[in-house]
C-alpha positions as CSV (number, residue, x, y, z in Angstrom):
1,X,-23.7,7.5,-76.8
2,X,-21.1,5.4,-75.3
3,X,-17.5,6.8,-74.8
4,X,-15.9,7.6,-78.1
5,X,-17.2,5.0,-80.2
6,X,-21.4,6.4,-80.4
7,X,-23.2,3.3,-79.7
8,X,-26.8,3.9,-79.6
9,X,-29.8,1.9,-78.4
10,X,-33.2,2.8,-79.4
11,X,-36.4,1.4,-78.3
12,X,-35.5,0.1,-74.9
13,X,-32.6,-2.2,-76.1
14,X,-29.6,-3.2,-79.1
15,X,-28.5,-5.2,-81.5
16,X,-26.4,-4.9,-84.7
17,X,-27.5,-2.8,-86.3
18,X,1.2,8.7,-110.9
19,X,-0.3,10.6,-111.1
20,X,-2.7,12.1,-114.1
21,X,-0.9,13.1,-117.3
22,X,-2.4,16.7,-118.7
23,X,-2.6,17.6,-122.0
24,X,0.8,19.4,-121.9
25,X,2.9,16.1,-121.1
26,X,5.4,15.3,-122.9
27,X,5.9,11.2,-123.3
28,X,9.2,11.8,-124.8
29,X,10.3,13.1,-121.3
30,X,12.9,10.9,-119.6
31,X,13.8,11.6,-116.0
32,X,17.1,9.2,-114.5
33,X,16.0,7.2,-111.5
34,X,17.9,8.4,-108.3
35,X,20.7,5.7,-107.9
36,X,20.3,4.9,-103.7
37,X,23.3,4.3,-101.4
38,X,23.4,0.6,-100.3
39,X,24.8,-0.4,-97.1
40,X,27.0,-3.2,-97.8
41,X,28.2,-5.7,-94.7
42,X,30.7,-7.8,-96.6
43,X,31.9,-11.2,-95.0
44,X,35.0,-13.1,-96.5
45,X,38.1,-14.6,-95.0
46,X,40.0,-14.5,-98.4
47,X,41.3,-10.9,-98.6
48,X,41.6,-11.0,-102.7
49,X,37.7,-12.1,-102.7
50,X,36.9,-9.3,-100.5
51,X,39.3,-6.7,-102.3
52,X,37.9,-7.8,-105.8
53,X,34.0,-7.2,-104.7
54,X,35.1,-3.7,-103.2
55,X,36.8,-3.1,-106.6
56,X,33.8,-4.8,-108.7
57,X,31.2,-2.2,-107.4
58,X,33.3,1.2,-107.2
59,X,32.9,0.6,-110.8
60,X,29.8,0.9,-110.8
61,X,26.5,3.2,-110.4
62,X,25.7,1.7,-107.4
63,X,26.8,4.0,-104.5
64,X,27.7,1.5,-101.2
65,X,29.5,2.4,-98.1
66,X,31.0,-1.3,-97.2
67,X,32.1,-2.6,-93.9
68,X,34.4,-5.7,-94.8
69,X,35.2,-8.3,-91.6
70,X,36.7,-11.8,-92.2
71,X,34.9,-13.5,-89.4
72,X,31.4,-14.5,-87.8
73,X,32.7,-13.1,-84.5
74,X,33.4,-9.9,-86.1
75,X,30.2,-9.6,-87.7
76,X,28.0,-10.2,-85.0
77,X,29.0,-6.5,-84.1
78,X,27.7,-4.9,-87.3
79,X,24.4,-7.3,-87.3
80,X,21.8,-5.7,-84.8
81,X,19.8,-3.6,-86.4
82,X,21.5,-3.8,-89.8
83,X,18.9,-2.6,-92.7
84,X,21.5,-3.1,-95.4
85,X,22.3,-6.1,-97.8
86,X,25.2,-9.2,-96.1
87,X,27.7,-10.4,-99.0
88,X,27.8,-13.3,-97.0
89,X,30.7,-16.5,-97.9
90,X,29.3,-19.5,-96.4
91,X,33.0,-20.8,-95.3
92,X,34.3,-18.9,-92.9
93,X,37.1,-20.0,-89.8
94,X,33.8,-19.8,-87.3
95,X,31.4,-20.9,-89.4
96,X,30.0,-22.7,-92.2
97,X,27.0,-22.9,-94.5
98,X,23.2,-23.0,-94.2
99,X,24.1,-22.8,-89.9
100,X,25.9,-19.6,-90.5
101,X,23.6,-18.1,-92.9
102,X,20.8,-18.9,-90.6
103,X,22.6,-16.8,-87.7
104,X,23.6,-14.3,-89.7
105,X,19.9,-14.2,-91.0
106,X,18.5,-14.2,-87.2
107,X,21.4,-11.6,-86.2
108,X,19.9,-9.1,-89.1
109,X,15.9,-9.8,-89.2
110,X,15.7,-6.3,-91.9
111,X,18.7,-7.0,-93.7
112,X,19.1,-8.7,-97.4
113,X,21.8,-10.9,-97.8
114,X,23.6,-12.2,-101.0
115,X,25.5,-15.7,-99.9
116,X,29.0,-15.9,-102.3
117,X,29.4,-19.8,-103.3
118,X,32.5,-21.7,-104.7
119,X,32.5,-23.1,-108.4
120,X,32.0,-26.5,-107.0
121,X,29.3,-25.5,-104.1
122,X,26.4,-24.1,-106.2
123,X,24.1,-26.3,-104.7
124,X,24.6,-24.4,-101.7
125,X,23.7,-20.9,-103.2
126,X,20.3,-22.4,-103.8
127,X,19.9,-24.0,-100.8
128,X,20.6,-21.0,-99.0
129,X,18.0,-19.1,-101.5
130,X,15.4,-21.9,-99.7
131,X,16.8,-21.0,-96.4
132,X,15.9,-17.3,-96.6
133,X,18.6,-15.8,-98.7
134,X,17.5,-13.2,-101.0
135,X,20.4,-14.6,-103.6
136,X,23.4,-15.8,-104.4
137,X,26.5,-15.4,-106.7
138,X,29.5,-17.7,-107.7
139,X,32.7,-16.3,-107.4
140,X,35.0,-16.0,-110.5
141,X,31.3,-15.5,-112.3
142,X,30.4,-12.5,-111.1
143,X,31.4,-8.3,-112.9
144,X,30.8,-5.3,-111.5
145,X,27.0,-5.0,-113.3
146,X,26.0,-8.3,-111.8
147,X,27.1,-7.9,-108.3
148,X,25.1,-4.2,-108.3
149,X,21.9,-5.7,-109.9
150,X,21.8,-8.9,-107.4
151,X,22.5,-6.1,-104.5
152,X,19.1,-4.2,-105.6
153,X,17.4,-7.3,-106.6
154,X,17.8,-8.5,-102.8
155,X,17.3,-5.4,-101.4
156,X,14.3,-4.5,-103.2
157,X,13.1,-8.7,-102.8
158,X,13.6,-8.1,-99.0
159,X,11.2,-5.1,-99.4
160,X,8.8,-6.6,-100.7
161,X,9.1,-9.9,-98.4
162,X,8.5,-7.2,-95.5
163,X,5.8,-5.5,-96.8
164,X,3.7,-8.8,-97.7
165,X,4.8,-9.9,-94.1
166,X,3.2,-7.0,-92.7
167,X,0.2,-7.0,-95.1
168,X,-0.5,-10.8,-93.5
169,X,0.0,-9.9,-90.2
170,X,-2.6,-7.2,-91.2
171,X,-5.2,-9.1,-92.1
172,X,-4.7,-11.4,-89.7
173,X,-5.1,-8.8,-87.3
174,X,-8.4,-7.1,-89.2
175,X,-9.9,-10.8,-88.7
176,X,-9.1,-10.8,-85.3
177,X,-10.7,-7.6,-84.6
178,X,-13.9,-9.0,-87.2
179,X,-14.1,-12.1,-84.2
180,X,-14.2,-9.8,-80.9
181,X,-16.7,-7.3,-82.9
182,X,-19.0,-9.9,-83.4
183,X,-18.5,-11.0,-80.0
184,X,-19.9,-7.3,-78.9
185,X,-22.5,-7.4,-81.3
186,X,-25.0,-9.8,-79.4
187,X,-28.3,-11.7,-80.5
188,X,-30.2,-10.0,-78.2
189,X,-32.9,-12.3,-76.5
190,X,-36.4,-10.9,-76.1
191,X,-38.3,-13.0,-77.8
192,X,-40.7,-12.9,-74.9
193,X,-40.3,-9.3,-74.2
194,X,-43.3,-6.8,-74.9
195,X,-40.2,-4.2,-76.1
196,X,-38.9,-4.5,-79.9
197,X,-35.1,-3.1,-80.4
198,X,-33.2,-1.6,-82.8
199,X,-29.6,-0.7,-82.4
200,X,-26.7,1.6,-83.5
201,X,-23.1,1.2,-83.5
202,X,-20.6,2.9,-85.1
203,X,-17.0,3.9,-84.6
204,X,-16.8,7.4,-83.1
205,X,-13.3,8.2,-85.7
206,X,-12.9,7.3,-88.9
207,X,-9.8,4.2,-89.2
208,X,-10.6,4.1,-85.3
209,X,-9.1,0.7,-83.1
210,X,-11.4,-2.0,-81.9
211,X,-13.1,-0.7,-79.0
212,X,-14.8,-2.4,-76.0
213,X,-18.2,-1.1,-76.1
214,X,-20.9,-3.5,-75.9
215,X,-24.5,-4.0,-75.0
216,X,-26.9,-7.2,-74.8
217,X,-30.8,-7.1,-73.5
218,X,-32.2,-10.2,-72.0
219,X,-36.0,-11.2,-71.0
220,X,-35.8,-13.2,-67.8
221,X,-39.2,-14.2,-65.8
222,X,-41.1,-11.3,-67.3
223,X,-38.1,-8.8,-66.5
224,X,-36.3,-7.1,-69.4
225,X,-33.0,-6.3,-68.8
226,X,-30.5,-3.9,-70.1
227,X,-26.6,-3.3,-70.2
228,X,-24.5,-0.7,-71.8
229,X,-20.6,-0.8,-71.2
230,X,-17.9,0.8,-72.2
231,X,-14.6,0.1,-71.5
232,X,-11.5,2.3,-71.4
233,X,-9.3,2.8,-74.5
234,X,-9.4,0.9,-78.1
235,X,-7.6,-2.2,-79.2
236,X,-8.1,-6.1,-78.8
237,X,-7.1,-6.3,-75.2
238,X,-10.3,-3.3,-74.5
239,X,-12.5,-5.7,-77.0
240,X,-11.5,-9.0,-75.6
241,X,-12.6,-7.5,-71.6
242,X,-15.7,-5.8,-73.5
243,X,-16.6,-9.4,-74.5
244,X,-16.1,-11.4,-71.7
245,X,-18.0,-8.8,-69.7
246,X,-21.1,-8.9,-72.1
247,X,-21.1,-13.0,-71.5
248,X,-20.7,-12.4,-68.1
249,X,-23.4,-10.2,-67.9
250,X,-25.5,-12.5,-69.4
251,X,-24.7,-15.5,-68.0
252,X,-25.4,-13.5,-64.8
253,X,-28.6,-12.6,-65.8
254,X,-29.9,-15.9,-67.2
255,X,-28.9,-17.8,-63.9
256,X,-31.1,-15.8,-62.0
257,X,-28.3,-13.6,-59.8
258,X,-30.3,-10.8,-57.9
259,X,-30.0,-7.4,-60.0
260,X,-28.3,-5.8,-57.1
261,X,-25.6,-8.3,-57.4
262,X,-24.8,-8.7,-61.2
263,X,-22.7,-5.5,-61.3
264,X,-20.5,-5.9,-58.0
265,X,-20.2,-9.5,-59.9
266,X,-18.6,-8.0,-63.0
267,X,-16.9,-5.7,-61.1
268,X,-14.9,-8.4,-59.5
269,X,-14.8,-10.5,-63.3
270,X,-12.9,-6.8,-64.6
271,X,-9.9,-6.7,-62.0
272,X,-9.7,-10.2,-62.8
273,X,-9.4,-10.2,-66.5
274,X,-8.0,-6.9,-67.5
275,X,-4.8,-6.9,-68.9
276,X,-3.4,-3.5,-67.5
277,X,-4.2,-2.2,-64.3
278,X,-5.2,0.7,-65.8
279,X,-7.8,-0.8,-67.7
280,X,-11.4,0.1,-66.4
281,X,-15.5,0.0,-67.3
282,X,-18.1,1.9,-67.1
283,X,-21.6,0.1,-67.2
284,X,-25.2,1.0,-67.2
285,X,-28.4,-1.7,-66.1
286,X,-31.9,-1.0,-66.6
287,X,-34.2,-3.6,-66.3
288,X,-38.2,-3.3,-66.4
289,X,-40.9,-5.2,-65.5
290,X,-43.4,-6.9,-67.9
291,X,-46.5,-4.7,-67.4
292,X,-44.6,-2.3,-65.2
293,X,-44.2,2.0,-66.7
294,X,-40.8,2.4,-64.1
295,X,-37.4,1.1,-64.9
296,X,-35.0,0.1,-62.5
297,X,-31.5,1.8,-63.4
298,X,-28.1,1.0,-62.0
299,X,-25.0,2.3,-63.4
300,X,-21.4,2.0,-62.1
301,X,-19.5,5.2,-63.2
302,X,-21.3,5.7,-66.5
303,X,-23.3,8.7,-66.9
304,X,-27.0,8.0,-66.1
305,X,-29.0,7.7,-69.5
């Protein structure tokens, strides 16, 4: 068993191994969706615009609490770490269109934001749509209803943006981890070994990390050799050192290093590649002799098998 994660060798050496409606429901049931309270960062220089969007949504459902200010300077401010929806007018005294909507956009990276647009600059709404707005409105177009629905469309639009966002990251990450596990997972080579091998590895939690467990057997000159290793914690910084010790070990081994020196050798290879300080290994050598009914063992601060 190695560490946390049970990795077992057998054989001398490794490799890879709404819930249910019942019969009493009744369908004719309605229950009201819970209106939410929307955080509203409103940003208009015209003092009528701003009064008549306050006005527009007390009118409505929608329950806001709205910050108004008339300037970029001024919003900067309310921006970091904003989680609301921006009523954003791309002409302001300090700044103007897709520029401004891209800092406001970089000032509030979880916020939704609804850009206001002139009669005449409707291009712009949907260029700022392209630009990473979740929407926009025209003024003198625009009741009570519609400025509520676009503020939950956004918001909800954001959520969703977020959500895929993290689902790529994800599986960008779950690939990332597939690469270094294959990396720990070697093709052993014994071809020329009198031993056969089977292996076992398997995470010691379920939903557990990466590790950086790893083994690898080699043949060399009529000498089988083993390593087991296990290195401290789980995550792709533990996995990426478990791999590049496992190469190391068998480049080591392959060039013909003496067996007292291979471990010192990846000693030295671990302060230099860790990423934390912290970080550490445990490993565990055996190699045997073609012919030969004693193994050589050397361990550095792994439990002897």
């Amino acid at each position: 068993m190695i560490g946390d994660d049970a990795a077992r060798a057998a054989d001398g050496a490794a490799t890879h191994g709404s819930a249910a409606l019942g019969d009493d429901t009744v369908l004719d049931d309605r229950v009201e969706a819970t209106v939410e309270s929307v955080d509203v960062l409103l940003i208009e220089d015209d003092p009528g615009d701003a009064f008549l969007a306050e006005e527009l949504l007390a009118d409505t459902a929608l329950t806001t609490r709205i910050t108004w200010v008339s300037t970029l300077k001024a919003a900067r401010e309310h921006l970091t770490g904003f989680r609301g929806c921006v009523l954003l007018d791309l002409n302001l005294p300090d700044g103007h269109g897709l520029d401004l909507l891209r800092e406001v956009l970089e000032g509030a990276p979880s916020a939704a934001v609804v850009v206001f647009t002139g009669l005449d600059d409707e291009h712009e709404g949907i260029a700022a749509v392209a630009a990473g707005a979740q929407d926009y409105l025209v003024k003198g177009q625009v009741d009570g209803s519609l400025l509520a629905r676009s503020l939950r469309y956004s918001l909800e639009r954001r959520r969703a943006d977020e959500n895929a966002r993290q689902l790529r990251e994800a599986r960008m990450r779950a690939r990332e981890n597939m690469r270094l596990e294959r990396g720990l997972l070697p093709q052993v080579l014994l071809d020329s070994s009198p031993l056969s091998h089977r292996a076992y590895y398997r995470p010691g939690r379920k939903r557990a990390l990466v590790g950086g467990d790893f083994y690898d057997a080699v043949e060399k000159d009529g000498t089988t050799h083993v390593i087991i290793g296990d290195v401290s914690g789980h995550g792709p910084d533990e996995a990426a050192l478990g791999v590049s010790l496992r190469i190391a070990w068998r480049t080591l081994v392959m060039s013909g290093v003496a067996e007292e020196r291979v471990l010192p050798n990846l000693e030295d290879l671990l302060v230099s590649e860790r990423a934390q300080e912290e970080m550490y290994a445990t490993l565990c050598m055996i190699s045997l002799d073609t012919g030969s009914d004693r193994a050589r063992v050397r361990v550095l601060g792994h439990p002897r098998p």
